[in-house]
N, C-alpha and C positions, 0 to 999 in steps of 0.2 A: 544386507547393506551394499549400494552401490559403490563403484570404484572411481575416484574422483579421475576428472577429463583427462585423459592423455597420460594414465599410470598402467604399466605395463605390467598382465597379467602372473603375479609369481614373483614382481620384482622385489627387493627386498633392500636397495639401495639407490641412490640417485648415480651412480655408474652402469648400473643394470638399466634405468628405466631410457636413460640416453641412448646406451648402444641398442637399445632394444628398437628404438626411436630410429635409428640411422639406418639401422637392419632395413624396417621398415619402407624406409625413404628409401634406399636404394633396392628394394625388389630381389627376386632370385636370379637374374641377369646378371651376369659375370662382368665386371666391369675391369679389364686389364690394364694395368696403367702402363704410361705411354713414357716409351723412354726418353729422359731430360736433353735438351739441347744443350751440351757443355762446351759449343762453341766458343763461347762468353769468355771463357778459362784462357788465357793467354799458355801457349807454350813456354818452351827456355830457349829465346832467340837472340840472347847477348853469348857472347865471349868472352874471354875469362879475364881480359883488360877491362872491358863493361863493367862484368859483374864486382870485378874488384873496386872499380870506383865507386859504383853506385852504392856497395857494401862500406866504403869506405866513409864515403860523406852522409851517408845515411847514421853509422855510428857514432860520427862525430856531431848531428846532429842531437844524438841522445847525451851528449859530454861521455861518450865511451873515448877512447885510444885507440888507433890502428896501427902498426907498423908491418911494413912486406919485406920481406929479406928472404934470403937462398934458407934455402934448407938449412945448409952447412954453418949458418951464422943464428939457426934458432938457438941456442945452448947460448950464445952471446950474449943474444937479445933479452934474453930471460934474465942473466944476472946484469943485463944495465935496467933494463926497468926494475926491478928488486930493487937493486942499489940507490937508483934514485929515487923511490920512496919510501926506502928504510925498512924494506920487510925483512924480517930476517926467521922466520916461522913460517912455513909454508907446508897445507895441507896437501898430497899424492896421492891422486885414486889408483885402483892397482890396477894394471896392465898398463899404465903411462911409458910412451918410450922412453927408456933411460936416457937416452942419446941427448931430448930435451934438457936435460937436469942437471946446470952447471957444478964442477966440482969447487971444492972448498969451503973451509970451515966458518964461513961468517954466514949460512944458511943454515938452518936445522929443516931436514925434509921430514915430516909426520904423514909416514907410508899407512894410510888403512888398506885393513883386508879384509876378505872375507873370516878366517880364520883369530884374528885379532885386533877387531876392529875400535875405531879409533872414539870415544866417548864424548857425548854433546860440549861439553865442558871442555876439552881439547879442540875441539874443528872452531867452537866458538871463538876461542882467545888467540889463534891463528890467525897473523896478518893477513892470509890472503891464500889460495887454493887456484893449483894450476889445473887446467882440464883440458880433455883432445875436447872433440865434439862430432856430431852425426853431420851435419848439413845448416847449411846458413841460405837465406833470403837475401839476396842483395837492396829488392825494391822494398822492405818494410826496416830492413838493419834487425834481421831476425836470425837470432843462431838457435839450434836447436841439440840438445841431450836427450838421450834414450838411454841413460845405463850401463851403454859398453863396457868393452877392454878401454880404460884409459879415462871414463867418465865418473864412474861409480855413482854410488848414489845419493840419492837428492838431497839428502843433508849437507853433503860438502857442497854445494851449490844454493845453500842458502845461507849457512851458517857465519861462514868467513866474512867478513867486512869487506873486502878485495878478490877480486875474482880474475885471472889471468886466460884467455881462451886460444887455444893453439889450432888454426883450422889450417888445411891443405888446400891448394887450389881449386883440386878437382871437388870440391866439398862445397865449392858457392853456385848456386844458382840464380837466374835471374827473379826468379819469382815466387810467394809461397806456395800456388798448387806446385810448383817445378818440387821445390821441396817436399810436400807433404806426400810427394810419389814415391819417393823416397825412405818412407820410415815404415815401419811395422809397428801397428796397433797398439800389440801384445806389450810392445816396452812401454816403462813407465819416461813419457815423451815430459821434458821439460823447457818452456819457450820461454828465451831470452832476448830483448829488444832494448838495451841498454842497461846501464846502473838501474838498480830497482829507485823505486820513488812513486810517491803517490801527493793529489791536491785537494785528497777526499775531506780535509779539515779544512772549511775554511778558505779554501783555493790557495793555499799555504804550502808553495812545497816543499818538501821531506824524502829527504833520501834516507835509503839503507833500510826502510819497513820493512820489504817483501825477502829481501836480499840483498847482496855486496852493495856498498854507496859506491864504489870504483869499478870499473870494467877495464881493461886491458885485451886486445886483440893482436896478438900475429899470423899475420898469412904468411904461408912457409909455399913458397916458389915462384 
């Protein structure tokens, strides 16, 4: 029995009979591919005035929050934004600077850990969950989480209805490859670009699908 036109000898799938195809077409000639021009890629040529505004009304674009304040007045800023939206539950990834984390008793902090960690049913009923973070995007209003000391993981970052993000100056850059140069693979990387919200129904939008309907940003310096 002959073998119908163009079925490769042995093959036994249509993934075998293609690559067999391409083998084909491309000959025993070594064909070396040629390295991309990533010219195209803008560097990080703002400064950290730049980057702050651009991060800044990029956010507010998304109905995120931003506030900049000295280092010294983060622990402030935290319990006046708390205060004025009534959170009084608030989820702690571990390694979080304490220094953030205003004292007194009209906050309950719900510290997870690796050791005794905090259950869906608790992170969920949590007004709202402070976090450091890895590096922010100025030109797309992109923060970014990898896991650290200070982020933990990705459930406190979906779970909460309210989400507080504490970045450092030197943590914005102007652009996302600037960022993405910045991260290691290996962590489990998670990309924030305002309140979560989707207009997949309908072109109806909905906040709080994917994650927190609120976002709150301080840049500390």
């Amino acid at each position: 029995m002959s073998e119908a036109p163009g079925t490769a000898t042995g093959a036994t799938d249509g993934r075998s009979v293609i690559l067999e195809r391409v083998r084909s077409a491309l000959g025993d000639t070594p064909r070396p591919h040629a390295r991309i021009d990533r010219d195209y890629l803008p560097a990080d040529p703002g400064n950290d005035d730049d980057n702050v505004s651009a991060l800044s009304e990029r956010l507010s674009h998304y109905d995120a929050h931003v506030a900049r304040v000295d280092p010294d007045s983060v622990s402030a800023t935290v319990a006046r934004l708390f205060g004025e939206r009534g959170f009084s539950s608030i989820v702690v990834p571990p390694g979080l600077d304490p220094q953030w984390l205003p004292s007194g008793d009209d906050i309950e902090w719900l510290h997870d850990s690796t050791e005794s960690p905090l259950d869906r049913a608790t992170i969920g009923d949590a007004d709202a969950v402070i976090t450091a973070a890895t590096v922010a995007a100025a030109d797309t209003g992109t923060i970014v989480l990898d896991g650290s000391a200070g982020q933990g993981r990705r459930t406190l970052s979906l779970l909460p209805d309210a989400m507080l993000v504490i970045l450092d100056l030197d943590q914005i850059v102007a652009n996302l490859p600037a960022a993405i140069a910045r991260l290691d693979p290996r962590h489990p990387l998670t990309f924030i670009s305002g309140p979560s919200a989707t207009v997949d129904i309908e072109l109806v939008r909905v906040e709080g699908v994917h994650g927190p309907r609120v976002l709150d940003v301080i840049i500390s310096g």
